[in-house]
N, C-alpha and C positions, 0 to 999 in steps of 0.2 A: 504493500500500500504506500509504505514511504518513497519507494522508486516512481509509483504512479502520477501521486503528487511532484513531485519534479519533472516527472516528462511533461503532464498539466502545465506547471508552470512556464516550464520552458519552452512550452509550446506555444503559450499563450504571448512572454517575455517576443519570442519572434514573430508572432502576427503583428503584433504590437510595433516592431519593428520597421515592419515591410512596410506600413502604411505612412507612418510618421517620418523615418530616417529623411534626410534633407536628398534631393535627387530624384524622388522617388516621382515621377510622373504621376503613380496613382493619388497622390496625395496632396500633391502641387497644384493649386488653380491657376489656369494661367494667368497672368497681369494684362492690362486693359486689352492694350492693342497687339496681346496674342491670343487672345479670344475670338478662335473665327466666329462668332454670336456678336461679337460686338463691332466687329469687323462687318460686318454684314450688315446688320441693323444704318452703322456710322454711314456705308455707301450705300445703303435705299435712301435712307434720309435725307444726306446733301443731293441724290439725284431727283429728289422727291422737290427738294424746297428750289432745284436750279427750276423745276418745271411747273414751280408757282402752286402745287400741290401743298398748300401749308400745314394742311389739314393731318394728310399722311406724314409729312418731314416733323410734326411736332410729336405727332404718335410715337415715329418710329426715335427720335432723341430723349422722350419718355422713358422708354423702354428698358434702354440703355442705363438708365438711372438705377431703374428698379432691378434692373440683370445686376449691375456693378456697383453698388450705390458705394461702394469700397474705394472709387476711382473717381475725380473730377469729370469724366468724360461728358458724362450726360448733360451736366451742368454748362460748360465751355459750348456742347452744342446747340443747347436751347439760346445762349446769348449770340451764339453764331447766327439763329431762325432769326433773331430779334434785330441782325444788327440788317440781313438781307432785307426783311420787314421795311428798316428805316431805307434803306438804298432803293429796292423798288419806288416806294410812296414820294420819296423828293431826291432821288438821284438827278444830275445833271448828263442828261444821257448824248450832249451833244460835246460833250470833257468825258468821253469815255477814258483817254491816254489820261485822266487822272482821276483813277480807279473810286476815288473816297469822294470825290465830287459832288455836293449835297448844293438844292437852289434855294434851303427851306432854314431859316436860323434852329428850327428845333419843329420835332415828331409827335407822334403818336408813341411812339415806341422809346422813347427818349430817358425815360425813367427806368422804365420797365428794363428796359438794356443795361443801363448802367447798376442797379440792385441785382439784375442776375452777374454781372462779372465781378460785383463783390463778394456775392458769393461763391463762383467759382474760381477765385482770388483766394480763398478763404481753405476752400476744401483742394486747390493746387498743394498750400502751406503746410497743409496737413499731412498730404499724400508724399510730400517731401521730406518730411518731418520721419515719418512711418519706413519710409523706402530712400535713407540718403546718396546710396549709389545707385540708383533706377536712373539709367535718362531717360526714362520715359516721364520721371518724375519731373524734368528740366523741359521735357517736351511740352509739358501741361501746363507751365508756367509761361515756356516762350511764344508758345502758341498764344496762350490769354492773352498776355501784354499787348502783341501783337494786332489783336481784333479788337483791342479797348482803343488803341492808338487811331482807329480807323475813322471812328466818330470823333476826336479830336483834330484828327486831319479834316472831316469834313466840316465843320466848326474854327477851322482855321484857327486855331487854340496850338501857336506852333513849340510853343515851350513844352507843352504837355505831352503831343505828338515829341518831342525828344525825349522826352523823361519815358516812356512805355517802347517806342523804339528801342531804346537802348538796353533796358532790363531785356526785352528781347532777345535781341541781340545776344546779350551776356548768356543768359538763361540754355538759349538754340548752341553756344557754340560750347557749352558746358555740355551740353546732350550726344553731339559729335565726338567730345573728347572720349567720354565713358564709352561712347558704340559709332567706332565711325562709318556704319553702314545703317544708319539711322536714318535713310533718306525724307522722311516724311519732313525731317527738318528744315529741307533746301526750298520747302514754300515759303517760310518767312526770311530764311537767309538768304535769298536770291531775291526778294523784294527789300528789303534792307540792303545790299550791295548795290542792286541798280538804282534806288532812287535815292540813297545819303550823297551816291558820287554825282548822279541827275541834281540834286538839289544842292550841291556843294556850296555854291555862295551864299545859300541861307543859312546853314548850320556850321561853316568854316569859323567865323568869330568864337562859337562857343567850344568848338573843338576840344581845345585845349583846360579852359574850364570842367567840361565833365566827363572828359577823357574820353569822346565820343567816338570809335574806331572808323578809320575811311573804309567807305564804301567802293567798288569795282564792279563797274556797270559791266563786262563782258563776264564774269563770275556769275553776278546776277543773274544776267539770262541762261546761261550752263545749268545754274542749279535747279531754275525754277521749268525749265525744261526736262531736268530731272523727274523734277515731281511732276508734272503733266504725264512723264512716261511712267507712274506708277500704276495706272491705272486702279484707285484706290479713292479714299473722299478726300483727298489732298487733290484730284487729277484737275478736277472741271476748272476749281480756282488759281489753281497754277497756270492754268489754259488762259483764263478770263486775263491775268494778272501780262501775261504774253500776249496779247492782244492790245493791253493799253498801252504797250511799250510799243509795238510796231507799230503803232497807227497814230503816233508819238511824232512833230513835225521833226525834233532830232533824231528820229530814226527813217521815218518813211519808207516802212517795208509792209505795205499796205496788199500786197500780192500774199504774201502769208499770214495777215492780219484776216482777209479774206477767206482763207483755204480755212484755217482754225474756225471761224466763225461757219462756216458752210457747215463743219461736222458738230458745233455747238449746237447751232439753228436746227437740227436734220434728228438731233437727241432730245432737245427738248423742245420741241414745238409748240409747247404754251407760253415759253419765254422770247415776250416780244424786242424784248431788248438784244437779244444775241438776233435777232432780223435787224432792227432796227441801224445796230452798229457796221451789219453785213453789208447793207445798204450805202452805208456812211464811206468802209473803206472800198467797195466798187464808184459810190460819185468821186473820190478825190481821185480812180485810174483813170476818170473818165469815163466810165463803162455807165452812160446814165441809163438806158433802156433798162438794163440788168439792175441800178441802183434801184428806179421808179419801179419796176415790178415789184423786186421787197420792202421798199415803202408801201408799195398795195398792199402790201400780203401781212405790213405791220395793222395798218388799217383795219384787214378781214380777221383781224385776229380776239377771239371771242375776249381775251383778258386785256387786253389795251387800254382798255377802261379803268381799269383800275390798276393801272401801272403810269403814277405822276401825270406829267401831260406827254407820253409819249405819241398819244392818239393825236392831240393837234399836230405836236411837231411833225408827223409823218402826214398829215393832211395837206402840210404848207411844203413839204418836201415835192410831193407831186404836183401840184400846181405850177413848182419852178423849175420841172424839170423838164424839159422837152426829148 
């Protein structure tokens, strides 16, 4: 009986084992963004909200909450819904090449945006706190800053836009160092590279003041070319983010501004802005027949109406276009 007890225990001692020991896959959940579930949910949802589906993109970032509530994720993308929210309703859609471009001093969504990125400010801190060698942990942070900076950009608030920029910054290239195949990064460090060095003489003065790192506009576009080729919820915005640069009068590469946009337009067909922009960079080739048609086709478009005033401005587009 006394040997049986021991074998009991020692058998017990090693199930005990198998389960817990650190390695052990059966025991390990994975971290956010190696959760095919959350991975999945993150790209229905950004595909969900590029296609004006708010309904489903708020569902499916929901979700994500309640699967992870362990993780900032869910959080960071709800304020992402809220910040697309403000960018449809008073985006400047004919300043596309300046992605944050807002015609409206303040939203609908204005509040509501800024209380959610406090809170997922709050629960990044935490997840950092929990996991201090995760970069996923730094990704959660540089990401945030990143899309808080967005509505300061378009609020023209340019001290602030540096103060979140640069945590950014700091945060993304922290994420690189611990894993530098961390490509999901190269969305916000390929829009930091191209537009610090694009914006140079505005932020040059403070440089030195708060150690602001120079930006490298052909980095920029490498990286965020990167992340367009993940094909992942990094893809569409890293797309959108290469689009405002070629169609940029210092770039003028309005032929691949166009091709992007053709496969933008062609995915989400409820998004009249990716027509609208389609439009924009076929009239600066001159291609107006080809511009005036996706100006119609902004027009016949059942959501137009409720996307700022892109429905006039594409009514007065045709009229001037012969």
């Amino acid at each position: 009986m006394r040997y049986l007890k021991r074998f009991l225990a020692g058998s017990l001692l090693a199930c005990t084992l198998f389960f817990v020991l650190p390695g052990r896959k059966v025991a390990a959940e994975p971290e956010g963004l190696k959760d095919p579930a959350v991975l999945k949910l993150l790209q229905d949802g950004m595909d969900a909200l590029f296609n004006l589906d708010y309904v489903r993109a708020w569902g499916d970032f929901q979700k994500v909450k309640q699967l992870r509530p362990d993780t900032p994720l869910g959080m960071i993308f709800q304020s992402e819904w809220l910040w697309w929210r403000i960018f449809n309703a008073t985006g400047d859609y004919y300043n596309l090449d300046y992605i944050d471009a807002l015609k409206t001093k303040t939203s609908p969504f204005d509040d509501q945006f800024i209380n959610s990125m406090e809170m997922a400010f709050g629960e990044c801190d935490t997840y950092l706190k929990n996991h201090p060698n995760d970069p996923e942990a730094y990704f959660h942070l540089g990401m945030s800053n990143a899309l808080r900076s967005r509505l300061e950009a378009g609020r023209d608030h340019t001290l602030s836009v540096i103060k979140y920029v640069k945590r950014s910054h700091d945060y993304l290239e922290q994420c690189l160092r611990l894993d530098p195949n961390f490509k999901d990064a190269y969305l916000g460090l390929g829009a930091y590279n191209f537009y610090v060095e694009e914006y140079g003489g505005i932020y040059k003065p403070l440089r030195m003041l708060i150690r602001l790192p120079a930006g490298d506009r052909n980095t920029g576009i490498r990286q965020l070319e990167e992340a367009a080729a993940l094909n992942n919820f990094t893809s569409t915005e890293a797309k959108f983010f290469l689009v405002s640069i070629f169609l940029r009068d210092s770039s003028q590469r309005y032929a691949e501004a166009e091709r992007m946009l053709e496969e933008l337009s062609g995915k989400y067909p409820n998004n009249p802005i990716f027509r609208f922009a389609l439009a924009n960079s076929q009239k600066l080739q001159h291609k107006n027949a080809m511009a005036k048609m996706n100006f119609q086709k902004v027009i016949q478009n059942p959501q137009s109406p409720h996307v700022g005033d892109i429905l006039e401005l594409a009514r007065k587009e045709v009229a001037t276009l012969k």
